[in-house]
C-alpha positions as a Markdown table, in Angstrom:
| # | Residue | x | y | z |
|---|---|---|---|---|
| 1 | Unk | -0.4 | 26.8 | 2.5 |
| 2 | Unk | -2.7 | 24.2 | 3.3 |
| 3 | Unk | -1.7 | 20.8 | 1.0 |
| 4 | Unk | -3.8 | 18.3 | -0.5 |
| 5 | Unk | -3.9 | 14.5 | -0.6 |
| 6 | Unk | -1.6 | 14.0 | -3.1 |
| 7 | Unk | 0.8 | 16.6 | -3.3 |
| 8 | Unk | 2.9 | 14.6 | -5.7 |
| 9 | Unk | -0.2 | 15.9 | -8.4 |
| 10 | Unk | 0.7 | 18.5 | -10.8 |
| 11 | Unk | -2.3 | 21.2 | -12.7 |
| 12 | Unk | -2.3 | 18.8 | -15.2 |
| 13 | Unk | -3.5 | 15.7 | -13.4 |
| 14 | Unk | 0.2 | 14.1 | -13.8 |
| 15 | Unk | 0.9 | 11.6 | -10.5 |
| 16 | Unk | 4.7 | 12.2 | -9.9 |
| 17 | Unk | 6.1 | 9.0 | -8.2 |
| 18 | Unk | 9.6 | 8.2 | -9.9 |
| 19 | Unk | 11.7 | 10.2 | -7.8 |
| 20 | Unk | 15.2 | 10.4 | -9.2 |
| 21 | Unk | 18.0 | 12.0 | -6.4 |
| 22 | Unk | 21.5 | 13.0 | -7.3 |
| 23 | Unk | 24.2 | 11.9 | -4.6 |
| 24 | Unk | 26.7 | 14.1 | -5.8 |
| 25 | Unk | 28.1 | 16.5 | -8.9 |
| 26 | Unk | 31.4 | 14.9 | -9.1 |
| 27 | Unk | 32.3 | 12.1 | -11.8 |
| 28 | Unk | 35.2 | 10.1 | -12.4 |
| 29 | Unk | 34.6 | 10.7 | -16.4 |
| 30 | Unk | 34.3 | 14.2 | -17.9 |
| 31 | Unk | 31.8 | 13.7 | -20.9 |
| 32 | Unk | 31.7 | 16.8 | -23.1 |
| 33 | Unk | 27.6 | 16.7 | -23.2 |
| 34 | Unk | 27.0 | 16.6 | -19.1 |
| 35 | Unk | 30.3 | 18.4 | -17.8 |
| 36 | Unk | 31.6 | 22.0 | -19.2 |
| 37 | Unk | 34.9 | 21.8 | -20.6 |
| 38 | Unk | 36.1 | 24.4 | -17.9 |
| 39 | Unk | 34.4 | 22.1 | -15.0 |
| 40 | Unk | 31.8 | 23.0 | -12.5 |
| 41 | Unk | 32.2 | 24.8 | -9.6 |
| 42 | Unk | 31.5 | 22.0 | -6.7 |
| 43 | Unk | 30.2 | 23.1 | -3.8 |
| 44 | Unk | 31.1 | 22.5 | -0.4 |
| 45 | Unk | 30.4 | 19.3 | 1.3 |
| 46 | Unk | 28.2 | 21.4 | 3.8 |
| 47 | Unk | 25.9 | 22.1 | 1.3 |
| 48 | Unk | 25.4 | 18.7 | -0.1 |
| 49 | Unk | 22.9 | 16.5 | 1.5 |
| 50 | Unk | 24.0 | 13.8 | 4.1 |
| 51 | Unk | 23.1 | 10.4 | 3.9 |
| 52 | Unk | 20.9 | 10.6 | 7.1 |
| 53 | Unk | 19.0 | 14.0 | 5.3 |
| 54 | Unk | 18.7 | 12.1 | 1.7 |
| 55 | Unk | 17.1 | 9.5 | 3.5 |
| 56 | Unk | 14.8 | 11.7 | 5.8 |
| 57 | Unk | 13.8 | 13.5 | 2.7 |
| 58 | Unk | 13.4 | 10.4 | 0.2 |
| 59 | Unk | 11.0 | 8.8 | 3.1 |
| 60 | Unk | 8.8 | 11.9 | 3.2 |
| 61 | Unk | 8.3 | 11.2 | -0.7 |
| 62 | Unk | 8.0 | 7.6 | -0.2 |
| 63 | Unk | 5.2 | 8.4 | 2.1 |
| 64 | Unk | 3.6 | 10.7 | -0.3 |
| 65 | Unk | 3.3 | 8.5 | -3.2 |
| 66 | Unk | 6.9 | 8.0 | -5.0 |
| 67 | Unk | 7.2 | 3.8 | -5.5 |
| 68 | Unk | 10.4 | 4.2 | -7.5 |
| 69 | Unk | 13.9 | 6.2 | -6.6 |
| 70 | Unk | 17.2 | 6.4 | -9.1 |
| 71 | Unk | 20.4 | 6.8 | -7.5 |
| 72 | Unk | 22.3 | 9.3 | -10.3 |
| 73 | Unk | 25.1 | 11.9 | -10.2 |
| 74 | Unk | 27.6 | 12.7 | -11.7 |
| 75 | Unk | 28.9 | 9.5 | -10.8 |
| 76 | Unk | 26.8 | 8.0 | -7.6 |
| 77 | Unk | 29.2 | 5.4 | -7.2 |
| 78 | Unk | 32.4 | 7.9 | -6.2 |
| 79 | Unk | 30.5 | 9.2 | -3.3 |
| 80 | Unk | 32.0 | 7.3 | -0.1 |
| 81 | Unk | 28.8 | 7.0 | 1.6 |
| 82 | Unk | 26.9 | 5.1 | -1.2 |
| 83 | Unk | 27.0 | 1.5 | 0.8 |
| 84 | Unk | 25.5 | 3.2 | 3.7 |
| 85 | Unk | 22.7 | 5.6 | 1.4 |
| 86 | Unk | 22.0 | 2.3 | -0.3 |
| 87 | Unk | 21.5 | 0.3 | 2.6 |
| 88 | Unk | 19.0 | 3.1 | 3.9 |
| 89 | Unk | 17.1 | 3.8 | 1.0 |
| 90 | Unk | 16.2 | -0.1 | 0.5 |
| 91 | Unk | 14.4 | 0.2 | 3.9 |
| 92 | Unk | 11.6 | 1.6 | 2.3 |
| 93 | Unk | 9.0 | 0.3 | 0.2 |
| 94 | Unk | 10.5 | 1.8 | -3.3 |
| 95 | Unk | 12.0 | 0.2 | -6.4 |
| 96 | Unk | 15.4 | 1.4 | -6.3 |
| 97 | Unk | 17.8 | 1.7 | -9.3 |
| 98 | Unk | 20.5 | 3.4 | -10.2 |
| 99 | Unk | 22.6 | 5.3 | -13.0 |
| 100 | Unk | 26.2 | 4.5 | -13.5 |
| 101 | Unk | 29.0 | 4.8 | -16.0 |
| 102 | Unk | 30.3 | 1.0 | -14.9 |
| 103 | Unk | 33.8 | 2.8 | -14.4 |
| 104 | Unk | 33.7 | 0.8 | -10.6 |
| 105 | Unk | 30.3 | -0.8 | -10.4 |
| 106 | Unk | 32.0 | -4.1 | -9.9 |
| 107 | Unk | 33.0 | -3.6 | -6.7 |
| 108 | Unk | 29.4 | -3.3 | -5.7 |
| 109 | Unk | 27.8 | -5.6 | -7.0 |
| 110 | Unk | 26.6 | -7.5 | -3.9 |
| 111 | Unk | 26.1 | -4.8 | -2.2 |
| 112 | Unk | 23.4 | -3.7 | -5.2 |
| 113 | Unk | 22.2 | -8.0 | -5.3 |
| 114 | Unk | 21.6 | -7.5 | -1.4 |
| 115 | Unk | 19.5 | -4.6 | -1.6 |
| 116 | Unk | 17.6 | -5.5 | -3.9 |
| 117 | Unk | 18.9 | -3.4 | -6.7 |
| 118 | Unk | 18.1 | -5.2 | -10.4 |
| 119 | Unk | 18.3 | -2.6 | -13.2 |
| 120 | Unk | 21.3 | -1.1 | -13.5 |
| 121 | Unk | 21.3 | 2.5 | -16.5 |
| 122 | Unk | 24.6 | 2.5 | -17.2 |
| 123 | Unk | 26.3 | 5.2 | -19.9 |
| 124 | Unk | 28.2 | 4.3 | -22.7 |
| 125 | Unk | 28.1 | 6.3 | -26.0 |
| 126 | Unk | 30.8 | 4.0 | -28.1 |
| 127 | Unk | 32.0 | 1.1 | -28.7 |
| 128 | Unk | 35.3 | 2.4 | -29.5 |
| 129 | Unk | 38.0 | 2.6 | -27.2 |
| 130 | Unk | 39.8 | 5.5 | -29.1 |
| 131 | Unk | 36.6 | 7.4 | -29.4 |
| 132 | Unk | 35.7 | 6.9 | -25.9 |
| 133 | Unk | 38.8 | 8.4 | -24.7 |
| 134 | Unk | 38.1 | 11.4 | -26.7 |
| 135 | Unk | 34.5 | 11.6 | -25.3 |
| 136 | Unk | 35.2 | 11.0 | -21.8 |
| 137 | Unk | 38.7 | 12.4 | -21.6 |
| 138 | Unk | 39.8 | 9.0 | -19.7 |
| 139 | Unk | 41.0 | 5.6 | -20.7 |
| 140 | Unk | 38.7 | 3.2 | -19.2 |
| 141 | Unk | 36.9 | 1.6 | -22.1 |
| 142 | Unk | 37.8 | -1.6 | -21.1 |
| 143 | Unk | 37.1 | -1.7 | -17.7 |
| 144 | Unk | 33.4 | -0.4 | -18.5 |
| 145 | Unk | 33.0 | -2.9 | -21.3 |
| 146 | Unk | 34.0 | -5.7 | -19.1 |
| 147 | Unk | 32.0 | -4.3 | -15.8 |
| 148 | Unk | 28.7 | -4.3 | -19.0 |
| 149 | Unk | 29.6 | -8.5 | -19.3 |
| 150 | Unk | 29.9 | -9.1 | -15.6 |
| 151 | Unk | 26.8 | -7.3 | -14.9 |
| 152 | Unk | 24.6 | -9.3 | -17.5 |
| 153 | Unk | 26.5 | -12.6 | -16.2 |
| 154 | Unk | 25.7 | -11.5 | -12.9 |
| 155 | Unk | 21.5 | -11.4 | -13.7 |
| 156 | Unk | 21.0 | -7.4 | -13.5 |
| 157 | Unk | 18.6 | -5.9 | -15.8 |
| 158 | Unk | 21.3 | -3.5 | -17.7 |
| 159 | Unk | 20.1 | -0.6 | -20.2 |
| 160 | Unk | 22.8 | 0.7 | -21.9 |
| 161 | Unk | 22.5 | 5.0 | -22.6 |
| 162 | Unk | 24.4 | 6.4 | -25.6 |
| 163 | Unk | 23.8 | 10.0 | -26.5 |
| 164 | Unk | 24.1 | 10.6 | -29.8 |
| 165 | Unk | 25.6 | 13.3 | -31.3 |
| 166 | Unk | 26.6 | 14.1 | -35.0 |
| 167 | Unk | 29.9 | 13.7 | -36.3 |
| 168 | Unk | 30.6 | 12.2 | -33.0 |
| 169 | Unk | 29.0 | 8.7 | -32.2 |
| 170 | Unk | 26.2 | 8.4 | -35.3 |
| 171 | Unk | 28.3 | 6.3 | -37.3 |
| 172 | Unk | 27.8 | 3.8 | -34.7 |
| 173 | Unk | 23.9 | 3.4 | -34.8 |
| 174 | Unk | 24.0 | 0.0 | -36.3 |
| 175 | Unk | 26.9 | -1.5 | -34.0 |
| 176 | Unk | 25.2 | -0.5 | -31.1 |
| 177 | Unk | 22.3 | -2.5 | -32.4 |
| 178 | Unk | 24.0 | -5.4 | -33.5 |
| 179 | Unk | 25.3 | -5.3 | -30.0 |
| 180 | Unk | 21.6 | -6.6 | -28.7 |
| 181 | Unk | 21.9 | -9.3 | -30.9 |
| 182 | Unk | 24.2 | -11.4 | -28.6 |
| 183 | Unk | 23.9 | -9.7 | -25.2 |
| 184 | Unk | 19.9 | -9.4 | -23.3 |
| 185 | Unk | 20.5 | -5.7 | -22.9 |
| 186 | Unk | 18.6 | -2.7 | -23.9 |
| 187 | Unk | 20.2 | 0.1 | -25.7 |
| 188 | Unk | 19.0 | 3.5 | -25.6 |
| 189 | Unk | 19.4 | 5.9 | -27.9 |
| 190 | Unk | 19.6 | 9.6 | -25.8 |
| 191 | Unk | 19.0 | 12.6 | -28.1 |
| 192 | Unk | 21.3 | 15.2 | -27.4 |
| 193 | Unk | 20.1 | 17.7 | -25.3 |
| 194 | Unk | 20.6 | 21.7 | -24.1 |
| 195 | Unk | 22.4 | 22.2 | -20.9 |
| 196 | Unk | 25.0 | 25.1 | -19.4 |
| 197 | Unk | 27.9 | 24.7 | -20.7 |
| 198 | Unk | 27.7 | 22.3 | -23.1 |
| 199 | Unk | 27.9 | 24.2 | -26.4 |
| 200 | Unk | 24.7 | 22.5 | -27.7 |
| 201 | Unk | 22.7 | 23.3 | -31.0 |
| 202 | Unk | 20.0 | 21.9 | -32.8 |
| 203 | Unk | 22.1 | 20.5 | -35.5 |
| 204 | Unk | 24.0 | 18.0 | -33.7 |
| 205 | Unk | 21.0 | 16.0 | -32.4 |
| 206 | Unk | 20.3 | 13.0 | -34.0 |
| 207 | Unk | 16.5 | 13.1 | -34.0 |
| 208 | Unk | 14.1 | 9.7 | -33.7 |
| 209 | Unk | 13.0 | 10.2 | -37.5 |
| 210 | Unk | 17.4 | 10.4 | -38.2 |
| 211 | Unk | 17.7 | 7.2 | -36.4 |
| 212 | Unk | 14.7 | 5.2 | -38.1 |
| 213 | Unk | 15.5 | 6.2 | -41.2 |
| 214 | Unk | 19.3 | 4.5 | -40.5 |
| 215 | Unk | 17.8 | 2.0 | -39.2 |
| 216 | Unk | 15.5 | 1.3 | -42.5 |
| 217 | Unk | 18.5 | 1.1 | -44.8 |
| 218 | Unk | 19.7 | -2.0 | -42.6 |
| 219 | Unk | 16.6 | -4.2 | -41.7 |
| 220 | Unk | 13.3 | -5.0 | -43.3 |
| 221 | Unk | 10.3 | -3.9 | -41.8 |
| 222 | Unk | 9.4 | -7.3 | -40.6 |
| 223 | Unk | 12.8 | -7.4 | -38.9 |
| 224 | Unk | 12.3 | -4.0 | -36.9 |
| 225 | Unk | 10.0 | -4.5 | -34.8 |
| 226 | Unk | 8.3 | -2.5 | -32.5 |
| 227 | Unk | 7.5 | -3.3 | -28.9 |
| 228 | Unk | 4.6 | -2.3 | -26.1 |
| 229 | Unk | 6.3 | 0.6 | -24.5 |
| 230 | Unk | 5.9 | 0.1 | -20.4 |
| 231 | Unk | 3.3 | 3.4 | -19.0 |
| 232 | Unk | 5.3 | 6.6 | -18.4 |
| 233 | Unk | 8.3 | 5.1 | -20.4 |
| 234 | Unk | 10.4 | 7.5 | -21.8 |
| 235 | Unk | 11.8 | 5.2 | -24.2 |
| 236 | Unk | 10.3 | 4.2 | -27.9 |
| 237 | Unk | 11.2 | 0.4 | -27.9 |
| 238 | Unk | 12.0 | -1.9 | -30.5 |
| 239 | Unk | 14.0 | -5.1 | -31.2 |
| 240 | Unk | 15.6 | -7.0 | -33.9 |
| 241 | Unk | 13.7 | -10.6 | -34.7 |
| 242 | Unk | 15.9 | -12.8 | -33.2 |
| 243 | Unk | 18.0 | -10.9 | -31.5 |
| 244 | Unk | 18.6 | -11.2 | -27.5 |
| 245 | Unk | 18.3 | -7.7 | -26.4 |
| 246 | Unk | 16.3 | -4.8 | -27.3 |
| 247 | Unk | 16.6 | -1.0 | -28.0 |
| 248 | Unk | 14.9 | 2.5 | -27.3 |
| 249 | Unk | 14.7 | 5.9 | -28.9 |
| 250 | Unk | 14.4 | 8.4 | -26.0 |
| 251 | Unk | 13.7 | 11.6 | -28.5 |
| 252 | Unk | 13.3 | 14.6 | -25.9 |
| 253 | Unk | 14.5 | 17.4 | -28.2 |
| 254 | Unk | 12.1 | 16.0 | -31.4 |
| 255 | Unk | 9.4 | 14.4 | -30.5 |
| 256 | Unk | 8.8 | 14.9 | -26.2 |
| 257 | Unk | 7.4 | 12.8 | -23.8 |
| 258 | Unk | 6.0 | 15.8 | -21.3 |
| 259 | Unk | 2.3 | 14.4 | -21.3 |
| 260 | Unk | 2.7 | 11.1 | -19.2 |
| 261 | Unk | 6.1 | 12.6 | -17.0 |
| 262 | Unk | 5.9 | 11.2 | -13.3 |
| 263 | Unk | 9.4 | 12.1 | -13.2 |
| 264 | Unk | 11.1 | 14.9 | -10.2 |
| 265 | Unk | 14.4 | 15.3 | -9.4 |
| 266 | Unk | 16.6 | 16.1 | -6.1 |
| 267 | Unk | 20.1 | 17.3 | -6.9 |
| 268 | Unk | 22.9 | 16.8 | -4.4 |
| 269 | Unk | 22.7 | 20.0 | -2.8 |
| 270 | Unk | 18.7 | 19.1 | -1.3 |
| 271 | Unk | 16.9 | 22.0 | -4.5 |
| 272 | Unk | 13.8 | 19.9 | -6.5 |
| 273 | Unk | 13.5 | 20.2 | -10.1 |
| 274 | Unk | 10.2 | 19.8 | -11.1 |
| 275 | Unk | 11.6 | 19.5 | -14.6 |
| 276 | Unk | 14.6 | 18.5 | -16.1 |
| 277 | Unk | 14.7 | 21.4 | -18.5 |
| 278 | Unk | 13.3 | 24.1 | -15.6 |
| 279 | Unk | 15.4 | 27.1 | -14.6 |
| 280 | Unk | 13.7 | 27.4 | -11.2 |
| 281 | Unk | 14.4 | 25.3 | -8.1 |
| 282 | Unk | 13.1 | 25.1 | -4.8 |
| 283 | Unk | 15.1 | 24.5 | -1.8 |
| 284 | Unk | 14.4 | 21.3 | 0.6 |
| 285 | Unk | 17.5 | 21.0 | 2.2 |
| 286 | Unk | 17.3 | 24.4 | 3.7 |
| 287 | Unk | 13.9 | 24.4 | 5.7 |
| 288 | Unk | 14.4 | 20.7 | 6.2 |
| 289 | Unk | 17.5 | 21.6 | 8.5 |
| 290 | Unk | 15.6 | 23.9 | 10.1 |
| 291 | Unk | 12.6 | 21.5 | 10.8 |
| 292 | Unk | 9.8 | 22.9 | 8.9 |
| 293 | Unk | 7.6 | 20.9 | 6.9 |
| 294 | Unk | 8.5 | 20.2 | 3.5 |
| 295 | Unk | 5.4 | 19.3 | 2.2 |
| 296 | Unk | 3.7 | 22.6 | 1.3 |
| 297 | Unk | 7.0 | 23.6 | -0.4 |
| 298 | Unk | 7.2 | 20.6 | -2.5 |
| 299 | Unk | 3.4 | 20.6 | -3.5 |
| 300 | Unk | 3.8 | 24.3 | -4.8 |
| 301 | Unk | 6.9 | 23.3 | -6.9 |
| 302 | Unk | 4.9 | 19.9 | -8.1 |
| 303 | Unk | 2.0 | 22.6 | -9.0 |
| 304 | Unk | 4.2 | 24.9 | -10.5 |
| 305 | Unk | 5.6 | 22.3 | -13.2 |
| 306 | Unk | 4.8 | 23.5 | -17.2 |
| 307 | Unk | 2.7 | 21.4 | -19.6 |
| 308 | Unk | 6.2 | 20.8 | -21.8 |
| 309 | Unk | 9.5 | 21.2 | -21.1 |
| 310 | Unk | 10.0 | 24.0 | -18.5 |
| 311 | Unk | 7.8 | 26.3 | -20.4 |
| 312 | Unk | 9.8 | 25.7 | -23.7 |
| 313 | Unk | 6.5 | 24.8 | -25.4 |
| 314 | Unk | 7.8 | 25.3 | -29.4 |
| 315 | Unk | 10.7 | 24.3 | -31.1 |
| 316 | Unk | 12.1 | 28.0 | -31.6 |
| 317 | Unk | 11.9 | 28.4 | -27.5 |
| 318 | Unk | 14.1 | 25.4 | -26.9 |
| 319 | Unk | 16.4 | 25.7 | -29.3 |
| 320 | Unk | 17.3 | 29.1 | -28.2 |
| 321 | Unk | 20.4 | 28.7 | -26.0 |
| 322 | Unk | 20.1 | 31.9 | -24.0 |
| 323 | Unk | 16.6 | 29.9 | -23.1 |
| 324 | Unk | 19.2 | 27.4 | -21.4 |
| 325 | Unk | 21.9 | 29.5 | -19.5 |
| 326 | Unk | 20.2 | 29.4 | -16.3 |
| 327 | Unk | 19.7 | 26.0 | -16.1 |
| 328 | Unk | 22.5 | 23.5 | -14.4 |
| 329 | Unk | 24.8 | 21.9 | -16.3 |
| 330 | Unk | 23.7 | 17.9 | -16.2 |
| 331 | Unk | 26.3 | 16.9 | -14.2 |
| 332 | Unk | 24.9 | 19.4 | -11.2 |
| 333 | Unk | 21.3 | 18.2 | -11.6 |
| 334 | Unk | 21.4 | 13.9 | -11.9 |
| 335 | Unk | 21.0 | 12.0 | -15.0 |
């Protein structure tokens, strides 16, 4: 199959240069909404992409067009390998950023200053050490909360992710706001979303129109203001007049973002997602070890990506869960 120009270019005239590669499906937390209760099934390390492959494959998108790469996971940061994928990646001329959930991000952070790393995503979806423990199944509140201080004292660009479920964490809507009022951070608000495995339904997403309206009964409409959104952001952002930081609304499940994506994904094991929410995959990681070209396989899956959402195009589609059960868990694709 012969390949265009840009083979980063979907049908739909969408330019796909935010590349976002999982380093690996394990995580040191075990967060109800990414992970199955019963676990994942890991695979074996032979499966999973070296650093020398990752980096191989990332250039090839590099030199097709991506300008921005996330590190994500499960949790990028246990993989032992990371100073030495890091160190690689910021050889080429990307913006590189990663995902986290702060559980050790303090013992890299001069590794990430040296590289040139300077927004840090990190996930945190309470404020309450308690609840957190029930959420994550692990005690490390503090050390998260602490490793959120360092990293704003330290001059990194920190967005905070807090999925919000009901009778969960959406009590906490207005603490996680007056949070920005103090620390220069940017707190997003992560509808909850359908993946394998994690018992998802409709009615415990706590939609954009949910959280505006909470938002509402607390400040004045001059107080909520609402900000230039940056292109292909995925975030709705607003801030509180006179407070530090700001906050984001990222409603996938209500209101979705699908016309200005530039978004792709690489899980661990070398497959591309074209979309978050697509149950097919294409294999790099295979052909790649045997040296064929990668490019006409990657420009069929780029072509292959739906208008919306996988192909879920109306509400009754994607809130049917058997539309969901061939899709990975969220832990086995990346954040």
């Amino acid at each position: 199959m012969a390949h265009s120009k840009n083979i980063l270019s979907d049908s739909f005239g969408r330019k796909h240069t935010y590349l976002r590669i999982s380093l690996t499906e394990r995580c040191n937390l075990r967060c109800s909404y990414c992970m199955p209760v019963d676990g994942v099934p890991l695979l074996p390390k032979a499966h999973l992409m070296t650093a020398d492959e990752l980096f191989q494959i990332a250039k090839l998108f590099v030199e097709e067009g991506v300008t921005k790469i996330r590190l994500t996971g499960g949790e990028p940061l246990v993989r032992k390998d990371f100073p030495q994928i890091l160190e690689q990646l910021a050889s080429l001329p990307v913006t590189l950023s990663i995902t986290t959930n702060g559980v050790t991000i303090d013992q890299h952070i001069e590794a990430l200053k040296k590289h040139g790393v300077k927004t840090i995503n990190l996930s945190l979806d309470t404020l309450d050490a308690d609840k957190f423990k029930k959420i994550t199944f692990r005690n490390y509140f503090d050390r998260v909360y602490d490793n959120i201080l360092l990293l704003i004292k330290e001059g990194f660009k920190v967005k905070i992710n807090a999925v919000l479920m009901k009778g969960v964490n959406d009590d906490e809507i207005i603490d996680f706001i007056k949070f920005t009022e103090d620390h220069a951070v940017s707190f997003r608000f992560i509808e909850f979303m359908p993946f394998e495995g994690n018992q998802w339904n409709r009615e415990k997403t706590v939609s954009l129109q949910e959280i505006l309206d909470e938002l509402h009964q607390h400040y004045s409409a001059s107080e909520l203001i609402r900000l230039q959104d940056a292109p292909n952001d995925t975030a709705k952002n607003y801030q509180i007049a006179g407070y530090k930081g700001t906050f984001g609304i990222i409603s996938t499940v209500t209101n979705p973002f699908c016309d200005s994506c530039n978004r792709i994904r690489l899980t661990a094991n070398g497959q591309l997602k074209n979309c978050l929410f697509s149950n097919t995959e294409s294999d790099l990681l295979t052909p790649f070890r045997a040296g064929e070209d990668l490019r006409p396989i990657i420009q069929k899956a780029v072509l292959g990506k739906y208008a919306v959402r996988g192909g879920l195009s109306t509400p009754e589609q994607f809130e049917n869960p058997e539309e969901h059960s061939e899709n990975r868990s969220m832990i086995r694709i990346g954040g």
